[in-house]
N, C-alpha and C positions, 0 to 999 in steps of 0.2 A: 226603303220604302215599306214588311210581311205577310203584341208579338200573342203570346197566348193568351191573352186575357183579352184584348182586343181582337185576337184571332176569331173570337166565335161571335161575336160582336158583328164582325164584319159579315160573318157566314151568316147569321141569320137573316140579319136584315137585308144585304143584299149578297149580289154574284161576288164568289172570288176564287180563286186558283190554291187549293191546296191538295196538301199528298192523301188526305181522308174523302174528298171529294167523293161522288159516286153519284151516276143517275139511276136513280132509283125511281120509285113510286111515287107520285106526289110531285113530279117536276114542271108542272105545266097546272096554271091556272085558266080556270072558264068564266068568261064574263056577258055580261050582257049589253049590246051595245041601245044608244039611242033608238035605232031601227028598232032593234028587239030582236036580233039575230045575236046567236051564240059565237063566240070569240075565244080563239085558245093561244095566252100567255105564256112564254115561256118562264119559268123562275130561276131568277140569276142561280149559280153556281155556288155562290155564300152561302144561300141558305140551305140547302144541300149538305153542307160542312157535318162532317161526324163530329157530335160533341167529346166524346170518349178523347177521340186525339186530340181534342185539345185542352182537355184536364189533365194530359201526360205531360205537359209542355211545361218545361222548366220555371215559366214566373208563374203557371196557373198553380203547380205544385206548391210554389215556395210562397206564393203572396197573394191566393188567396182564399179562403173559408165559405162557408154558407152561412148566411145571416139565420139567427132566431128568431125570424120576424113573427109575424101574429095574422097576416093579411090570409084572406079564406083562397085556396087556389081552385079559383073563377072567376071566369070575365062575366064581368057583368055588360049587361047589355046598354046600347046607347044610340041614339035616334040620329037621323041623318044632318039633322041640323045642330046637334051637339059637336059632331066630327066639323063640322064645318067652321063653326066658332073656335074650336081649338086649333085647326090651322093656319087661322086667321090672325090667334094670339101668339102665337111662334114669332120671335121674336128673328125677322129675317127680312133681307133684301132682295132674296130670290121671292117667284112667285110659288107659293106649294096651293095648287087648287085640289079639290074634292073631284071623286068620281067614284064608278064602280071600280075601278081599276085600281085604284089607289085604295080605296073599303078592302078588296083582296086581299090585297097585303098585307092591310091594319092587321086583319084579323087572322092572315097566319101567325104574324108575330104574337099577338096579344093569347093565341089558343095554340095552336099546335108548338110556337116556340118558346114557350113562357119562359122552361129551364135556357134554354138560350139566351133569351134576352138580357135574365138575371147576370147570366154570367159577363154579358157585354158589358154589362153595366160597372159592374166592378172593374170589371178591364180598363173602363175606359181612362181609369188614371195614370194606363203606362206611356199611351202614346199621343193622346189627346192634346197637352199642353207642345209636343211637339210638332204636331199640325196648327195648332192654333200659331205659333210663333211663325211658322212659315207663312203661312198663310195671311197674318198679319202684314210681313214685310213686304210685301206684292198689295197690300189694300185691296184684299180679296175677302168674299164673303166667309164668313166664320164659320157656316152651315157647313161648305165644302170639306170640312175637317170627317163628313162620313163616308166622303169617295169611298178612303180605302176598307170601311167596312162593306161597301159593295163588293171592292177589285179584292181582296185577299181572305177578307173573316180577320184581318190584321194580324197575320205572321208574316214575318222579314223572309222567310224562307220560302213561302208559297210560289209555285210557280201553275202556268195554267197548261191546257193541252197543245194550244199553240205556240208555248212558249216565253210568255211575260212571267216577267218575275217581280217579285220585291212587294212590299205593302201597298204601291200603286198603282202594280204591275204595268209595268213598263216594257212594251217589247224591244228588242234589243237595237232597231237604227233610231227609233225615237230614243233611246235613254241616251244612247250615245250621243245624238244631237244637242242633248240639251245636257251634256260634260260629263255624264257618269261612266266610269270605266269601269270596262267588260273583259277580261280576259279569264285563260284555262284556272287560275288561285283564287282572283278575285270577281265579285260583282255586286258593284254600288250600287245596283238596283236594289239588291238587299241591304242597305244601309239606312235606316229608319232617317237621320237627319239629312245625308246627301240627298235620296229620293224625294223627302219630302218639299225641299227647296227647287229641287227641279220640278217636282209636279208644281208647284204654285205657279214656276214663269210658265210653263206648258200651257196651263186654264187661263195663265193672263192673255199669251197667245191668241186660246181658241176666241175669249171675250175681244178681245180687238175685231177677230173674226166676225163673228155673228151678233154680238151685244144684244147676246140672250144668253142668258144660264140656265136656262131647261135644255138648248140646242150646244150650251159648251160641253154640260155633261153626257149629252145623247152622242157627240163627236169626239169626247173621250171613253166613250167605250167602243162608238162602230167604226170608226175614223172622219176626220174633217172630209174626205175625197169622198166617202161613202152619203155623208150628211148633205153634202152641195149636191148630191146627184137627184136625192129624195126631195129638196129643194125646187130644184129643176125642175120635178116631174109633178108639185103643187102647185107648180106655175111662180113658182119666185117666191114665194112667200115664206118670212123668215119666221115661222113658229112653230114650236114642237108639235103643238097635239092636232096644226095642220098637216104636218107631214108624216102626222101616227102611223096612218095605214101603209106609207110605203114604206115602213121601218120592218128588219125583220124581227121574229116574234121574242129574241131576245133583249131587245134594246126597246121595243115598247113596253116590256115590263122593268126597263130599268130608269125611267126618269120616277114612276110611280114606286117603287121601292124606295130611290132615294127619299121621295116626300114620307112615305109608310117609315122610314128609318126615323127621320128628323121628328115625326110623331109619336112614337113607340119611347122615343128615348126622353121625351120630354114630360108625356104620361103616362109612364109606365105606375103611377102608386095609382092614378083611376082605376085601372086594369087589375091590381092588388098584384101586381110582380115586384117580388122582393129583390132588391140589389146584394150580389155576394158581397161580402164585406174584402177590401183591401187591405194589404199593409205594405204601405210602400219602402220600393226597394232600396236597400241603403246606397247612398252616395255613390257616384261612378266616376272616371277620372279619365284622362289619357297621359299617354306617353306615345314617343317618335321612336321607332327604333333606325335604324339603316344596316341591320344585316338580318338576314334570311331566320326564322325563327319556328317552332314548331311548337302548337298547345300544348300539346305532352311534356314539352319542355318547361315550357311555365309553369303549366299545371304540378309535373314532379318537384321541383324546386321551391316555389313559390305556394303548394298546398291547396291551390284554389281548384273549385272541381273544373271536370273539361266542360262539366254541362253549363257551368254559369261563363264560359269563356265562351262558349258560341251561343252563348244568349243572347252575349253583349257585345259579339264581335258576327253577326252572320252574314257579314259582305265576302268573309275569307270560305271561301267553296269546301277548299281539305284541309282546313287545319294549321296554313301554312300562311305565314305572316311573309310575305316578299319584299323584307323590307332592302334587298343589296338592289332591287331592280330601283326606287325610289322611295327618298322615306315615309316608311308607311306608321299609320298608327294603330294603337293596342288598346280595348279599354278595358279599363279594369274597376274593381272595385277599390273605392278610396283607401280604405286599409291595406291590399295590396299592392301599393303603388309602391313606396319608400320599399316595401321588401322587395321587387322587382328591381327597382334602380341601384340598392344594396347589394345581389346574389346577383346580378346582368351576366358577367364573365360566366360563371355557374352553369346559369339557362343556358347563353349557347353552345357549352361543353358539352353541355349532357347528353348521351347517347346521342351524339351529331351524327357518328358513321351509320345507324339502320331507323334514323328520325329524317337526316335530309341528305338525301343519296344518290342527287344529280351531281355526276363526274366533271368537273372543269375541267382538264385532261385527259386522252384516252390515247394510250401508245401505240405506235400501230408499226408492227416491226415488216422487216425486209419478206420473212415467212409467208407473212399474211398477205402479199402485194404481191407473192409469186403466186400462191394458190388462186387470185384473184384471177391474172392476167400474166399467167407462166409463160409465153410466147410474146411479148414484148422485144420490139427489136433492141432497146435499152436492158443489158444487166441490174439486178440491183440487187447489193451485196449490204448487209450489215457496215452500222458507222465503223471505222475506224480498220476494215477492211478496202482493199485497191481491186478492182475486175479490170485487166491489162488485154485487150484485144494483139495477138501478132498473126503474122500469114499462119495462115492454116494449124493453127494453137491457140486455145484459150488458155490463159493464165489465170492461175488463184492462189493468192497468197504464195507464191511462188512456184508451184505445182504445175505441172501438165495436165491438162482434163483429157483423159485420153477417150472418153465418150465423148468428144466432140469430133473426133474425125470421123465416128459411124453415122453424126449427124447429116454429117457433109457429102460421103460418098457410100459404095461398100455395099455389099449385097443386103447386111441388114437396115441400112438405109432405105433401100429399093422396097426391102418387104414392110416396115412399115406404114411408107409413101404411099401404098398398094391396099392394105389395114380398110374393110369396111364393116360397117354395124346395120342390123335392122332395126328399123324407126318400131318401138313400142307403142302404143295407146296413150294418146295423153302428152307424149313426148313434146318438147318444142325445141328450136336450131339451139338455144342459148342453154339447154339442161343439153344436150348428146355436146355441145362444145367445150361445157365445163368438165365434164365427166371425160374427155378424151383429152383434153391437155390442149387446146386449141381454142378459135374464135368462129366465130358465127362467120367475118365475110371471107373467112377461108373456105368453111364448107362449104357457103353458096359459088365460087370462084370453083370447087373444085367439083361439084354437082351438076352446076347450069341451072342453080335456083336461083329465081328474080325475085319472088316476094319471101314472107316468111312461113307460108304453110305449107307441112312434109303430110304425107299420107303414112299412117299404121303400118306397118307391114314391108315397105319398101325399103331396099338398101341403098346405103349412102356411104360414100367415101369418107374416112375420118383423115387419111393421111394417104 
């Protein structure tokens, strides 16, 4: 679902969940309503997005530049029934109407975000054609393809405070609902094509729901149960900018973002914001592995950086391909494909022992099972050893254990039987039983303790 070129793309225009994130200054817009009464907006989270992080980000690094354009850096000004005419030409199935609310956002975008927008713009060749193809196969509006510059600034990585991840941030029982799998290695919410096919059935969903796309995407951000409630309390009535006022103030400024996103991207040369220039990335490929794999290992082997391996692979959390749990895939760049399937044996050799370090077996000898539970009425002796019980004799390996009869009787019997200890600070029955060579329901058996709280300071029987 996240990548960097789209990353800031998404932050400007609207909310999204990344690690640059910050509320700052400037996070809340004021409008004026019909009444004439002041109103305060919050601004999604996207556009918030530090630009810096994400000029660090491995495709903004590699692919792409700043244009030499000639365009004067000013917006120019334009009248309220100009804005209105060009949302009208937008070429869409949803409805994007004009307001104060929606002018707000035009105009952060077009002034305070120029360099941002620039940059979106060029981005939008990494991940655009992969929303559009999703979004096609569901015969969903093509517009939807800026969700995710609301929900992320379009990095695969971004995650939000509450916890959504991926370019359509998906919190984690919704992604799961809709097939994408979440565990401690992987999460397909960060998989640009998996997320993107689950968000399309997601919005086909909500539109069966409501058969409004201004209310599928105000229920994709605050939830469908949160949208029906606001519903409810307009008295049934199924329209967004009915149910404005019971909305809170982050999701009333985000169907009007949306429409400010879908405007900014379409006129941005009115505005004189110049697009960074692209260069798109060379060919990518996959492969299946089925056994456990590490980027380091690809990476040493195979030459390719780590950084363009978790560019193209950010569903894998650490690094770590699980392909023995099922097979998983890898992608790479098309020139390293044939070197990967050539040097395979190579890759998984390579530094296996301090690359992948979970133990399939862990021996666990007779030692270790006395120190645990030394008073076990069962002996237990190393393999290929006999413990031989007779009257009043233990036997070992043919031996007399002649400390077993002061166990049994004998005045030094008697004094350890007798052996007690003062309770420390802090102490509990299960640290004074391990430390004395005994068990918990002995002490309480030989104390007259019921529950498990001893007092500091008080003496207790160990034996």
């Amino acid at each position: 679902m996240k990548k960097k070129l789209f990353t800031l793309i998404a932050a400007m225009l609207f909310g999204g969940h990344y690690a640059a994130w910050a509320q700052t200054e400037g996070d809340e817009i004021t409008v004026t309503t019909v009444e004439g009464e002041k109103d305060i907006i919050e601004v999604p989270e996207g556009m918030l997005l530090q630009i810096d992080s994400l000029l660090n980000l491995y495709n903004s690094k590699t692919y792409l530049q700043d244009d030499d354009c000639h365009y004067r850096d000013l917006n120019p000004e334009f009248s309220t029934e100009t804005y209105i005419e060009r949302l009208k030409r937008i070429p869409s199935v949803m409805e994007m109407p004009y307001n104060d609310v929606v002018r707000k956002f035009i105009d952060r975008y077009a002034v305070r975000l120029r360099a941002s927008v620039s940059y979106m713009l060029g981005a939008a060749n990494f991940y655009m054609p992969i929303f559009e193809e999703a979004l096609e196969m569901y015969n969903l509006p093509l517009e939807l393809k800026y969700l995710p510059v609301i929900e992320s600034a379009l990095s695969p990585t971004a995650t939000s405070r509450v916890g959504a991840a991926g370019l359509w941030q998906f919190m984690l029982p919704t992604g799961k609902q809709y097939g994408l799998e979440v565990n401690s290695l992987v999460d397909e919410r960060r998989d640009p094509i998996k997320s993107s096919y689950a968000a399309a059935r997601y919005l086909r969903d909500l539109y069966r729901i409501y058969d409004d796309w201004n209310l599928v995407i105000a229920a994709y951000n605050y939830g469908p149960q949160n949208i029906n409630k606001a519903i409810h309390r307009a008295g049934g009535v199924k329209d967004y900018w009915a149910i404005y006022k019971y909305l809170p103030r982050e999701t009333q400024g985000y169907v009007p973002a949306f429409i400010a996103a879908n405007y900014i991207m379409t006129y941005y040369c009115e505005h004189n914001i110049c697009p960074m220039r692209t260069q798109i990335p060379a060919k990518s490929d996959t492969i299946v592995v089925n056994r456990d794999v590490h980027f380091k290992q690809i990476a040493a082997v195979t030459g390719i950086s780590m950084e363009e391996l978790r560019s193209l692979n950010p569903q894998y959390r650490r690094d770590i391909v699980n392909g023995y749990s099922k097979p998983s895939v890898i992608r790479l760049p098309q020139s390293y494909v044939n070197t990967f399937l050539d040097r395979e044996d190579s890759i998984y050799q390579y530094d296996v022992e301090n690359l992948l370090t979970k133990r399939a077996v862990v021996e666990v000898t007779a030692e270790d099972v006395r120190e645990a539970a030394p008073l076990r009425s069962t002996t237990l002796v190393p393999r290929g050893h006999q413990a031989t019980r007779s009257k009043g004799k233990n036997v070992q390996n043919g031996r007399h254990d002649k400390k077993h009869k002061n166990a049994r009787g004998g005045k030094n019997s008697r004094r350890e039987r007798s052996q007690s200890v003062t309770v420390k600070s802090g102490q509990t029955l299960s640290q004074i039983a391990r430390k004395n060579h005994t068990t918990v329901d002995k002490l309480k058996r030989l104390n007259g303790i019921k529950g498990n709280n001893i007092r500091a300071g008080k003496k207790i029987k160990v034996k």
